[in-house]
Every structure is written in C-alpha cells, then in structure tokens.
N, C-alpha and C positions, 0 to 999 in steps of 0.2 A: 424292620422299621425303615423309614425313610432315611435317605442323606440327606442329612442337614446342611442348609448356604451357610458359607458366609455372612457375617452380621453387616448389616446394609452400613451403611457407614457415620449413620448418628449416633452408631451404638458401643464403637470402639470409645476405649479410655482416652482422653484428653491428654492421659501423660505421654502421648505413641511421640506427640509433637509439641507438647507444652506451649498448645493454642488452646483459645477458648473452646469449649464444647462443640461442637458442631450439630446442633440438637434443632437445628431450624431447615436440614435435610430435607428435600420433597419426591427423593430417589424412591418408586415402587416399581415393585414386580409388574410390567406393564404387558402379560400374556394376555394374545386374546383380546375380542372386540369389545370397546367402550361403548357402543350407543345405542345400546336397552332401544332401540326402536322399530323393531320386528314385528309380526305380527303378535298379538297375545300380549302385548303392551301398553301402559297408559303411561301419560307425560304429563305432571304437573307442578307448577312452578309456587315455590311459597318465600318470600318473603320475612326473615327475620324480626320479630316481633314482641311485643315484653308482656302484653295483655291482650293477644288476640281472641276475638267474642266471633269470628268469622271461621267457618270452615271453607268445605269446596265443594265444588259441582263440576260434575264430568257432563263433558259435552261427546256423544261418541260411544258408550261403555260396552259395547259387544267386543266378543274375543275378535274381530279380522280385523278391527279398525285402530285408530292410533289418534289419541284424541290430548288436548294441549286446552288446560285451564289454572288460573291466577287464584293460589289461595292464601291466608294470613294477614298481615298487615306489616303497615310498612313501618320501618324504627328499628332503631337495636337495641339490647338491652345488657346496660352493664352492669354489673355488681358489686360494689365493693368489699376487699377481705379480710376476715379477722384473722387475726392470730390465735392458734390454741392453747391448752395447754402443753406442756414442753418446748414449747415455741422460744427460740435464743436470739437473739437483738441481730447476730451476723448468719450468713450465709442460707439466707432462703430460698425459695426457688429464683427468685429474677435478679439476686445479684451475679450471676455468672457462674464460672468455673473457682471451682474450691480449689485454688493451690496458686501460690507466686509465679507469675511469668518471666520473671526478671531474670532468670538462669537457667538454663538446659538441665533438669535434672537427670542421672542413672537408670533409664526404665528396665536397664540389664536383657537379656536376651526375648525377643520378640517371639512368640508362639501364634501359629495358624489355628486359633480357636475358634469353632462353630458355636455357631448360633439359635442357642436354645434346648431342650430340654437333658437333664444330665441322665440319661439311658434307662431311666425304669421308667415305666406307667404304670399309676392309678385314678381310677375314677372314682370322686370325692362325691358322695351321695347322702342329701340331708334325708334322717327319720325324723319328721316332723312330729311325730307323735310322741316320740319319745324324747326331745333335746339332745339326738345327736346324730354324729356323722358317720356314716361308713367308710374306713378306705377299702376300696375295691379292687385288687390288680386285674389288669384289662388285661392279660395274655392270661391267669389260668383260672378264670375268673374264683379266683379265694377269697376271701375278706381276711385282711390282715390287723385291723382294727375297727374301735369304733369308740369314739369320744363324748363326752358331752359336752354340749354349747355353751352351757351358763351354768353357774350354781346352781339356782332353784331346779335345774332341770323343767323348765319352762320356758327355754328360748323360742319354740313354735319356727328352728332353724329353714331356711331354705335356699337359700343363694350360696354359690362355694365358687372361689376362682383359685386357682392352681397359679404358682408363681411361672416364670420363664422357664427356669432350671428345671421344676417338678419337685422342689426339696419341701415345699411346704403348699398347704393349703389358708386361704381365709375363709371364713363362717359368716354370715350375717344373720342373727335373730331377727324373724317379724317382728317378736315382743321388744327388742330392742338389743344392742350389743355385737360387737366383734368380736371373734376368738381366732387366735391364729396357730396353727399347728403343724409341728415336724411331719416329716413322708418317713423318715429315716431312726432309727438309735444314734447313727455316730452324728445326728446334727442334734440331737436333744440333751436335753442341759440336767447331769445325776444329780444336782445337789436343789432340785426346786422342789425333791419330800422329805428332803432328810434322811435317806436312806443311800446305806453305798449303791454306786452300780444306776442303770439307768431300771426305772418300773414305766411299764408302758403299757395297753390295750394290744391282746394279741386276735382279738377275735366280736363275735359279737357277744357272747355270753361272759365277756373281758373288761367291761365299762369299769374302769376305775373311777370312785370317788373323786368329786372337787379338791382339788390342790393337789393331789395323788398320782398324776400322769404328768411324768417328766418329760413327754412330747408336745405338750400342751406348753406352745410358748409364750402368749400374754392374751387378755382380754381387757376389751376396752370399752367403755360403756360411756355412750355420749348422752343418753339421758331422753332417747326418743322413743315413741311410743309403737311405732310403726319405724322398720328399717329395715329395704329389704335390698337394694344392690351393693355387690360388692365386686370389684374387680384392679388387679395387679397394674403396674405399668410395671416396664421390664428390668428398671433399673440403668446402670453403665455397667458395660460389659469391660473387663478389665484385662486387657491383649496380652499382658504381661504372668497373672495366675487364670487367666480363663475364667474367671468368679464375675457372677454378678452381682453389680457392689450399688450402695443409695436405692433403695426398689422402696417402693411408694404405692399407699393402696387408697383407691379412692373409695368411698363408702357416701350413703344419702339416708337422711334419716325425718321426722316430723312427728310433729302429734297436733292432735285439735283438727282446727280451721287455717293455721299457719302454713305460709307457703314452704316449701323444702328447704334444706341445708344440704349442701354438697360438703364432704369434709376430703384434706387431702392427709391421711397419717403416714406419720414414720414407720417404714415396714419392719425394721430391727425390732422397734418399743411400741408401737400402735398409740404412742403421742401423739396427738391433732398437731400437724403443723401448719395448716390455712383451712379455714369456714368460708364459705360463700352462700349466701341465700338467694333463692331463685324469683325472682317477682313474677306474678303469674304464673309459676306450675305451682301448685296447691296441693296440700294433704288431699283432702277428699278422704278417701278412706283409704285410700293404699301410698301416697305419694310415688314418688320413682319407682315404679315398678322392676325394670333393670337397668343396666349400665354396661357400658364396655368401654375398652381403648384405642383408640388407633396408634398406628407406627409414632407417630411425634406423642406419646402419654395423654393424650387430650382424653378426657372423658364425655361420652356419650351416656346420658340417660332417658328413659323414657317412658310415658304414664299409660296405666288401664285405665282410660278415661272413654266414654260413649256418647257421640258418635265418632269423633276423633279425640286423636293423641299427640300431646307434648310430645317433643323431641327436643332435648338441651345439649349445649357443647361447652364443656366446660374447657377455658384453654390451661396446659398443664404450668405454662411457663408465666402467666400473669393473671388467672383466676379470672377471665375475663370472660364472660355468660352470651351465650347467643342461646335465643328460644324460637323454636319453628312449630307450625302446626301442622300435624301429620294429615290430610285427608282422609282416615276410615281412622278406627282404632285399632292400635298394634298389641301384641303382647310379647313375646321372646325375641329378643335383641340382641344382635352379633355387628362387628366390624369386618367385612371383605379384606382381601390382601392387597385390595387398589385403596381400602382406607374410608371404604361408604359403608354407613350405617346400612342396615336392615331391620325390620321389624317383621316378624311374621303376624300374618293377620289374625284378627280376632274372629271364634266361630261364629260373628254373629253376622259378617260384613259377607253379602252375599254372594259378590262379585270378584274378590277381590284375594290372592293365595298370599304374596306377600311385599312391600312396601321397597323402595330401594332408594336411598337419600344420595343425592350427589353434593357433596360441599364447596366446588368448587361453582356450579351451575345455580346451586339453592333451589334445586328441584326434585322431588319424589317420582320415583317411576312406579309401577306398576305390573305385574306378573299376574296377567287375567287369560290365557287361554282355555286352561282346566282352570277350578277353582277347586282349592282343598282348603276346608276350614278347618282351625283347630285352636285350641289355647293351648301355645306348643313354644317351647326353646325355637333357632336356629344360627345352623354353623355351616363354614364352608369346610369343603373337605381338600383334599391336594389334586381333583381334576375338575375345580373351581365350580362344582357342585353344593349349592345353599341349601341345605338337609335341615327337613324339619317334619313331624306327626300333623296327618292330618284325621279326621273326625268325619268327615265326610270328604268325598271326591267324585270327580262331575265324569269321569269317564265312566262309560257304563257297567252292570257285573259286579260293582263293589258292594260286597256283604262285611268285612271287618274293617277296623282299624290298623293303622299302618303308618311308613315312612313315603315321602316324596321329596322332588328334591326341586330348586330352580334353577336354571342356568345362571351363571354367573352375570354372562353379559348377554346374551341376549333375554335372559326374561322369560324363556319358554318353562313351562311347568311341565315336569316328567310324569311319569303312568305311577300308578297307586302299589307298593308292595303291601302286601297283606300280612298282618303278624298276629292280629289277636284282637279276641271284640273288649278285652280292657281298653281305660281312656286316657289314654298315654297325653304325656307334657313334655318330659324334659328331653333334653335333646344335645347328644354330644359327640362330637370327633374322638377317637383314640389315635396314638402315634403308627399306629398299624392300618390306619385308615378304616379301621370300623366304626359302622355307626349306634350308638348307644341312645334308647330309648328306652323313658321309666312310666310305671305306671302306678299312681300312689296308690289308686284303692285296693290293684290286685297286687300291691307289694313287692314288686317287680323291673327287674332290671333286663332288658333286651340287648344282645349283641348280635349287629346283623355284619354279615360279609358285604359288602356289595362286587364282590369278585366272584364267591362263589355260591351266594344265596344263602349260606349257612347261618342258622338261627342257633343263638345258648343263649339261655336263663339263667339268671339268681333270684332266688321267690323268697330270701330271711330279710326282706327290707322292714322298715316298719312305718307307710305313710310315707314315701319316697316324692318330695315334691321340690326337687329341681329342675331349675332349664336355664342355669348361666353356664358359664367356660368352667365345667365342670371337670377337666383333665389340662389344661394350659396348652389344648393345641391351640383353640381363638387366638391367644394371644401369644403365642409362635407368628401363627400368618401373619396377623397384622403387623408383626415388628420384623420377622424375617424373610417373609415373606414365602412363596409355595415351595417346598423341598422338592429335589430333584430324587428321584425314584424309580 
C-alpha cells in the first residue's frame, strides 16, 4: 500500500492547541501543472446561477485548438436551512469548535498519526437486483460479505462511500433510504439481535435477515422517492487517539417535480442534522445523480440531465448553495486532490471525454483530444491519473471496452486499455492503486494493474451498478491529499 502523509492541517484535533478549529485551511497537495490549457483542451467560463435556461457554445471544438466561451447566468443562489430530525438547539455546524477555550486543557501525550485509511481494503459493491451490498477485499479478491439495504429488500441500492478510516461503508437506495454498515466485528454492536456474540454476513450465500446483522449500524429513511448520492466528509482527526471523530455524511434525495434536498446526517446515528433545497436543480427523473467532497467537507453534486448538467456546491460549514451549469452532460463524479470537481462525460456528448470545474476560476475545462465516451464513475489515482470506462474511443483498432485515463493537469486523454466487450460503469481506485471496473449486466467486477497489465475477476455480483468512492480512496485524496509511494 502507499505511505500515507500526514493529515494536512484542518484535519488535526482543535484540542492540539485549544483554538478554534482551523477548518477554513486552503493548504493542497499543489504537484504538477494547473493550466489544463494544452493542446486537446477546452476552456469555459460559467457563472454561478440559481435557474439557468442557458447552456454553452464552443467556439473552436477540434482537438489542437483551445477555445474560451461564457456559459450560465449571472446571480448566486442561496438556500436557506432546516433543521432535521435529531437536530439539538447547541452546537451545529456554524457555531464553532465544541469545547471551552477559556483553560489549556490535558491533550496528554501527542502521537504522529497518518492520514486516512486504517490498513485493510475493501470494495463496497451495490447488487442492485437483489437490495444489497457486497464487501469485496481488494487484495484477494474474497467476498467477506453481503448485506441488505432495506427491509423490503427493494432498495434498488447503488451509490456506496467508504468512510476516511475504511471501518464502515454508507448505502444509498434509488427507491429511497440510507443504511450504514461495519467493515469490521470488533466495530459492530453484539446486542442489536439479541443474541450473544456478534452475527454477521460471512459471504454471499450469508445475507442475514432484517434486524439480524449486527454489522448493520442504522438506517435512515428520509422519505424520498428517488435517492441516489451518498458520500463521507472525513470527520476531525483526533492527534491524541489517532480516531476520526464528528464524520458527517451527506446524502440528496426528491420525488415528483420537486427540486432536490441536500441532507447533512450525523455519521454515529444518521440523524438529519441540516436540509437544504436546491432551487433550480430539479427531480426530473433521477435528481442528483452523484456527489462528492472536497478537502474543506463541501459537497459537490451533480445531474443526468441532456444536453447539459447541474453542478451544485454545497458549503459544509454554512449550508450555503452555489449552482453552475456544466456545458455537455456529465455522469460520474469525483473530487481531484487540488479540490476540482470532475464529471465524466455522458456517451452521448460526441466531443467531449470528460469536464473539469475550477472553483476558484468558475470555469469548466475540457479533455477533448481522444474522445472516449461512457456512462462511467471517475477517480484519480496517486500518479494524478483521472481513471474512468470508456464505451467507445477515437483512437483507432478499438474493438472492446475498457479503462482510460485523463491527465490531471494537463487534459490529455490516454490510449484505450482493452478488458471486455461487457458495459462497464463503475469505476474505482484501491489503496494498492488498482483500478476497479464493474460491469452490471455481465455481473462483474474487473481488477486492473496498471503497473503490470494484470487482469482478475469476480463474476458472483448480482446487477453490479456502482460508480461512487466505492473503497474511500476519493476521499483520502481529497482530504489528504496524494500518498507518497
């Protein structure tokens, strides 16, 4: 596995120095060139907006040229937030640091703890067909469990984010509901069936019964009909036991004609503890299609919507909404370790491999020299490689499907690897640096090397339709930014 940094310095405990949190840090991993404006590049500028009817037009759009056009509209848009349920009168996100400053407390002896995943991996993989999860250890590829999402066994599961640590996974049902679940026995709780001892899912022919898996740490049902992103913020890292402590999950839900709901829950209890709704990104038929975070907890969402896509920012520390319009539509959504969104493109956008948002700029770039189309995840990996399934690609010879990747910063799209004429989606990093590609209708889970070309399967999936941060390295990068290795 990689050596893991050092946790960047928003992420240490508050108690090191009995100051306020230091959570408004803009400290990143800054490897590597920033200005995506190479050849095989577009550059367009959009404008934060709350009901934009406007997309874009490229001026320019062949691969050698570098073309700069104005899209969205102009306005910001803010939201105001509810409280949920379990929501307590003190200590929300914006009144500050939880603890008295008035007196140097004991933090007792200081520990050099790294940053992020607590040494095992697995890959959290929804069977959509059947209401549940696979856990999958990425080094020998076993399946050590498999859960179910909801009661009914109807959740229609597909989005799964892996916490910082790797001790637990979250679930989101399309048909609606969170469920949040142990990696571990010594993290799961013996007395939630009434039996001594912990009972847990040892396999896939292991599915324990509703209420019956003591891994199974809460479910939360917000009441939407359509819910499909789900993704971790990392918590405070606690210098003194190394524990990630306060971890917060964001989730997005709708039904109807209603515009979305962003929700932020308590990651202990999956209590709503702030709602915000989104004015102008709209159900439609899928709402949020994914989500992610960057290093400050902000959430990132964003829509299947045709010809272009929502892109929302929720801010972690005051609920406060910006909405952009993406120029093509996107589908699989990841955060970079500089903190930029990404969207990989939709197969229908004929020009165009995949989207790159700068927030600092309020501009979308462009990665059009090859074009590989897909309705595909994307992740970066730790040689700031943006890994995602493409369905077709422009270089010539390509007979299957496969993985490609984009340059981080410059935007260049890599050559097509070839893995299989299945029609892969989902798309994820391991701490090993392999790349993981699923293929729901051949049931199938792909582990590719990219060191040494080597391909392994697992074919017991059932309806395999993931493409979030299906193993918590996304949200490693983004908060710890790239391991030294």
């Amino acid at each position: 596995m990689y050596r893991l940094p050092s946790p960047r310095p928003h992420v240490l405990a508050a108690l090191l120095l009995a100051l306020p949190a230091c959570g408004d840090s803009s400290e990143q991993n800054t490897s590597g060139s920033d200005s995506g404006t190479s050849q095989g590049s577009v550059t367009i500028t959009a404008t934060a907006g709350s009901d934009s009817d406007s997309g874009a037009s490229l001026s320019g759009s062949d691969s050698d040229s570098s073309a700069s056009t104005t899209a969205g509209t102009s306005g910001g848009t803010t939201a105001d937030t509810t409280a949920g349920p379990g929501t307590s009168d003190t200590g929300t996100l914006t009144d500050g640091p939880k603890f008295d400053v008035g007196e140097m407390p004991d933090v007792g002896e200081q520990v050099d703890c790294e940053c992020g995943n607590a040494g095992f991996s697995y890959i959290w993989i929804a069977n959509s067909h059947e209401s549940t999860v696979t856990k999958l250890n990425t080094e020998t590829m076993a399946e050590e469990g498999r859960y179910l999402t909801r009661a009914d066994a109807n959740g229609d599961p597909s989005r799964t984010s892996v916490t910082i640590s790797g001790r637990a996974v979250a679930v989101a049902n399309r048909n609606g509901g969170v469920v949040k679940i142990w990696a571990s026995e010594e993290f799961c709780d013996p007395d939630i069936n009434g039996q001594p001892g912990v009972q847990t899912s040892t396999g896939m022919n292991d599915v324990l019964p509703w209420g019956q898996d003591d891994c199974v740490a809460w479910y939360s049902d917000m009441g939407h009909q359509r819910q499909r992103p789900v993704a971790w913020t990392a918590g405070v890292l606690n210098q003194i036991s190394c524990e990630y402590e306060d971890e917060k999950l964001w989730t997005s839900g709708c039904s109807g004609a209603e515009d979305i709901t962003v929700h932020l829950l308590d990651g202990a209890t999956g209590d709503i503890e702030e709602s915000v709704t989104i004015p102008g990104f709209e159900c439609g038929s899928y709402g949020a299609y994914g989500g992610a975070v960057d290093s400050q907890g902000n959430f990132w969402a964003s829509s299947l919507t045709i010809p272009t896509s929502h892109l929302a920012r929720v801010d972690f520390a005051t609920m406060e909404v910006k909405l952009y319009e993406a120029p093509y539509a996107g589908y699989g959504i990841t955060v970079d370790s500089l903190d930029r969104p990404w969207m990989a493109s939709w197969t229908g956008n004929g020009n165009v491999t995949a989207m790159r948002f700068d927030p600092e700029l309020e501009i979308f770039e462009l990665a059009t020299n090859f074009v590989a189309n897909s309705m595909s995840g994307i992740q970066e990996d730790a040689e700031g490689r943006m890994w995602m399934n493409y369905w077709t690609h422009s270089a010539g010879g390509v007979t299957l499907r496969g993985l490609t990747y984009v340059d981080r910063d410059t935007l260049q799209v890599g050559p097509p690897i070839e893995i299989t004429d299945a029609e892969v989606r989902g798309l994820s990093i391991d701490f090993d640096g392999n790349v993981w590609s699923t293929a729901r209708f051949a049931n199938t889970a792909y582990r590719y090397n990219p060191t040494t070309q080597q391909l392994d399967t697992y074919s017991l999936l059932n309806g395999p339709y993931t493409y979030s941060d299906m193993t918590g390295w996304a949200l490693q990068t983004a908060e710890c930014g790239i391991p030294q290795g």
